[in-house]
C-alpha positions in Angstrom: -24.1 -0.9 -5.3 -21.2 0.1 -3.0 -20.3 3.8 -2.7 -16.4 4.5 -2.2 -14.5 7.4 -0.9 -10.8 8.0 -1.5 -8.3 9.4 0.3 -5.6 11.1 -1.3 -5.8 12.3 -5.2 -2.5 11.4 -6.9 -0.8 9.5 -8.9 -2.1 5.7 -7.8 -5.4 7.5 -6.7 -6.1 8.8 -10.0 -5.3 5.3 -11.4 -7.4 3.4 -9.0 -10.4 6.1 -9.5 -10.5 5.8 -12.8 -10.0 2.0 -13.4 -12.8 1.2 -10.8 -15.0 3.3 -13.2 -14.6 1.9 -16.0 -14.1 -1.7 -15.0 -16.4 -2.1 -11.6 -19.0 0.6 -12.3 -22.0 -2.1 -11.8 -20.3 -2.6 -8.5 -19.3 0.0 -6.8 -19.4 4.5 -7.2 -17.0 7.1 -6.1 -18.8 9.5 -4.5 -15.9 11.7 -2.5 -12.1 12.6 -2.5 -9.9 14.2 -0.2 -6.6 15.4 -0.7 -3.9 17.5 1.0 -4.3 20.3 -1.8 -7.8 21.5 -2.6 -7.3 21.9 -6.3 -6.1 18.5 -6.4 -8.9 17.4 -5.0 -11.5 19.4 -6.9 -9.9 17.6 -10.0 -10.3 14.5 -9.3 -13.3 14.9 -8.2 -14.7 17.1 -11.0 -13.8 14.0 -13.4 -15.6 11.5 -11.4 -18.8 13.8 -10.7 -18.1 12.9 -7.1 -17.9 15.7 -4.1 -14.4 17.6 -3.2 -13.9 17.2 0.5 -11.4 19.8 2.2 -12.1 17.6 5.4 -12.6 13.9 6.9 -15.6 14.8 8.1 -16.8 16.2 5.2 -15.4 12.8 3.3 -17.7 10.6 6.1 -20.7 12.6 5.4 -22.2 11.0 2.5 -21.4 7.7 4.6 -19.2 5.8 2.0 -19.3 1.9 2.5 -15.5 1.6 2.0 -12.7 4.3 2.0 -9.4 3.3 0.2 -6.0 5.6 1.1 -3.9 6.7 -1.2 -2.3 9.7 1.1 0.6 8.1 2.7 1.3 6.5 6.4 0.8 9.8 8.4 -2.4 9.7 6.7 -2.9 6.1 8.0 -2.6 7.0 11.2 -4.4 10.5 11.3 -7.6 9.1 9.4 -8.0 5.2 10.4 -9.4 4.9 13.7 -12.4 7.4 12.7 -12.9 6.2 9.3 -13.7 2.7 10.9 -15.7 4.2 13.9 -17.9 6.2 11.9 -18.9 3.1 10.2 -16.9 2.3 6.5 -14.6 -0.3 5.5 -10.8 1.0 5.2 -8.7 -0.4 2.2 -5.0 0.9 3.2 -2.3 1.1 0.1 0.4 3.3 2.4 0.7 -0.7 4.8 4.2 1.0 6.1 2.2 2.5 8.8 1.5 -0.9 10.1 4.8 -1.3 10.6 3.9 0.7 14.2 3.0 -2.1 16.4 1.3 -0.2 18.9 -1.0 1.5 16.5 -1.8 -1.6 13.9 -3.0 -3.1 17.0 -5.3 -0.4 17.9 -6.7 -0.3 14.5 -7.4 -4.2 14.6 -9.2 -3.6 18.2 -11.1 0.0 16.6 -12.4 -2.2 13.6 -13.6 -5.2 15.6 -15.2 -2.9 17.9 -16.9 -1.2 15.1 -17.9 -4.2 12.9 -15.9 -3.4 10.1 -13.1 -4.4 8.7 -9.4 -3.4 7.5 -8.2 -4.7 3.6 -4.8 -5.0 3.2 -3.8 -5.3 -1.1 -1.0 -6.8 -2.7 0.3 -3.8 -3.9 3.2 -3.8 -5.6 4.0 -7.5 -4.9 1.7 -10.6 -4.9 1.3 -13.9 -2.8 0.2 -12.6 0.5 -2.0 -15.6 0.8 1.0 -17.9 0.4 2.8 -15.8 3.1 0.0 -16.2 5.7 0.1 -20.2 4.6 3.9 -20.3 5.5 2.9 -17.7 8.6 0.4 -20.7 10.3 3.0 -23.2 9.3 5.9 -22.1 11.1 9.6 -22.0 11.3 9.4 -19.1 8.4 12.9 -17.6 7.3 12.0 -14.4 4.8 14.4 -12.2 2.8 12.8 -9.2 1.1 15.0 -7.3 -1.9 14.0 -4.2 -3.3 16.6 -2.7 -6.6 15.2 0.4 -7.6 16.7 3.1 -9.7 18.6 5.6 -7.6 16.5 8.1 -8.1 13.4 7.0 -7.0 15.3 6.6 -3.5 16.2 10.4 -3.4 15.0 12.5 -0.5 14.6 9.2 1.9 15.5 10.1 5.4 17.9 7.2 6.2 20.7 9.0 3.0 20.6 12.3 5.2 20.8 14.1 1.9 23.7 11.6 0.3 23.5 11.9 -3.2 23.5 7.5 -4.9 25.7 6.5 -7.1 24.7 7.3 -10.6 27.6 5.0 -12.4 26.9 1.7 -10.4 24.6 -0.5 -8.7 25.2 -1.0 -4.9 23.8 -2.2 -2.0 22.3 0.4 0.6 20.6 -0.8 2.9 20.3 -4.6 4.0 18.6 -4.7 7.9 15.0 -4.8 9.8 11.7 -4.3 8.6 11.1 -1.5 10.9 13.7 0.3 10.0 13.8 -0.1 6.5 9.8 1.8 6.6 11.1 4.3 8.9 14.7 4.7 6.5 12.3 4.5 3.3 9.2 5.3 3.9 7.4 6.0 0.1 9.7 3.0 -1.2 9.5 -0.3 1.3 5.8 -0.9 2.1 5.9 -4.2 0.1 8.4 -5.2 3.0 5.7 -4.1 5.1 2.8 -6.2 3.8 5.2 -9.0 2.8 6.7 -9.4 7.2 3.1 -9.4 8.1 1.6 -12.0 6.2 4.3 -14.1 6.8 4.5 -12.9 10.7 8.1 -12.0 10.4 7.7 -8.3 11.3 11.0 -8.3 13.3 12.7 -11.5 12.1 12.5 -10.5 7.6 15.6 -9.2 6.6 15.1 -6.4 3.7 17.8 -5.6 1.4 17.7 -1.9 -0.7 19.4 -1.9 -3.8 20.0 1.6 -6.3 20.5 0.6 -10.0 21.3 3.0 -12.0 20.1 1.0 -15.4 17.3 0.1 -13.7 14.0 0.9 -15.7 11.8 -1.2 -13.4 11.2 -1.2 -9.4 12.2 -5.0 -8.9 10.8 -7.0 -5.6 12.2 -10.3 -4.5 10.9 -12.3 -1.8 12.9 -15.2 -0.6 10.5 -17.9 2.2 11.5 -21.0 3.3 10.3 -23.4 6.5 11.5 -26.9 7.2 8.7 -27.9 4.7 8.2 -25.4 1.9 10.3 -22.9 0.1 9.5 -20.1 -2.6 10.9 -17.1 -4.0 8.3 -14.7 -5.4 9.7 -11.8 -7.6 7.5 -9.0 -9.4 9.4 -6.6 -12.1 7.0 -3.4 -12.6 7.2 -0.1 -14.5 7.5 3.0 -11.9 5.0 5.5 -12.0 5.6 8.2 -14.4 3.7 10.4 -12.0 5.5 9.3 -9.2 8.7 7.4 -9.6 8.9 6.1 -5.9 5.6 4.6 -6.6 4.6 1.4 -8.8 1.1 1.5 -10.7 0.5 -1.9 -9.6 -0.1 -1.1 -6.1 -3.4 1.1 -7.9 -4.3 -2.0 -10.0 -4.6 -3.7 -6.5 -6.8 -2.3 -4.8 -9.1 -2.1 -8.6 -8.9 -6.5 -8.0 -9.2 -6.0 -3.8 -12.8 -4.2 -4.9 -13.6 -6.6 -8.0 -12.8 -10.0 -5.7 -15.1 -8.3 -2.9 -17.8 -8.1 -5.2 -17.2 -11.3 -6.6 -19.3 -14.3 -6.0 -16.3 -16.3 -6.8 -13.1 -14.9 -4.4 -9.5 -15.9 -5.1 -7.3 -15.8 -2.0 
């Protein structure tokens, strides 16, 4: 059995914890959580008879064989590098922080170094095995659309404050990769993950769309080569929890853990 730590106690981690109990529990125990808010934590926690950590090293004590991050992309990049050199497995939900060149290759030399490796889920999207088939292939053109309710797009740093329209659907944002994470940063890491499987990180164009009748956080994702083309769209439910959010991206990482325990793997 593999012991687990998690990173971050909200929403999606509460989720994740809980499925991975009840559906993996032959596999795989939770035996620590961290979060920002020590009450948060000690909830969590309480619920899963696993240890409340105020700290990371606190977290790495009881050696975990894999951590999974639910925290966000600051968290990413404060925790990472350690988490794989002390000697666990890192599954990362927040993949907008690998939108930082300079640091996701760091992390990819930090885990080779250290034997261990780096899990990337589908999240909120799917297909990221097709993506790296079109990736090796070649040639690859990708469009990524995002239409979310207006809401769940308040506070993001690229509206400086700008209240959405709450009577119309419109176009917000259509541009880079990079700077669709850095403009949306809780709302775009399926652009993220989708630009690097498909090794379009500065080529994908993303397009950010606010609905107001929107009841679902809707992802497109448009390929094409000189020899294959697809279009790959996932409709899910926001969190209730956390609206910027979609429960999917919790289920994930539940299949990332039940695939690695597999004898049979789907990629």
């Amino acid at each position: 059995m593999k012991t687990v730590a998690v990173i971050g106690a909200g929403a999606l981690a509460h989720i994740f914890c809980r499925e991975t109990q009840r559906l993996l529990s032959d596999d795989y125990r939770i035996v620590a959580v961290m979060a920002r808010h020590e009450e948060h934590a000690n909830e969590l926690a309480e619920s899963l008879d696993a240890d409340a950590c105020a700290t990371l090293d606190d977290l790495l004590s009881s050696f975990p064989d894999i951590v999974v991050e639910f925290a966000g992309r600051e968290a990413v990049k404060e925790y990472a590098q350690r988490v794989l050199e002390h000697g666990s497995d890192l599954v990362i939900a927040s993949i907008g922080a690998l939108a930082d060149d300079a640091f996701r290759k760091h992390l990819e030399a930090t885990a080779k170094e250290s034997h261990r490796k780096v899990y990337l889920p589908n999240g909120a999207i799917g297909a990221l095995d097709l993506m790296q088939t079109f990736a090796l292939m070649g040639n690859v053109e990708v469009v990524i659309s995002n239409t979310k309710a207006p809401k769940s797009l308040e506070g993001a740093p690229y509206l400086n404050g700008e209240t959405l329209a709450s009577d119309k659907k419109e176009v917000i944002f259509t541009g880079s990769v990079p700077d669709a994470i850095n403009g949306f940063p809780k709302n775009v890491n399926v652009a993220v993950a989708a630009a690097l499987a498909s090794g379009t990180l500065y080529d994908a164009t993303v397009q950010i769309t606010g609905d107001p009748d929107s009841t679902e956080n809707i992802h497109r994702i448009r390929l094409k080569n000189n020899l294959m083309r697809a279009e790959l769209t996932v409709a899910s439910k926001p969190d209730p929890a956390n609206p910027k959010s979609s429960t999917s991206t919790a289920w994930s990482v539940v299949a990332l853990l039940k695939n690695l325990a597999s004898p049979v793997q789907f990629f």
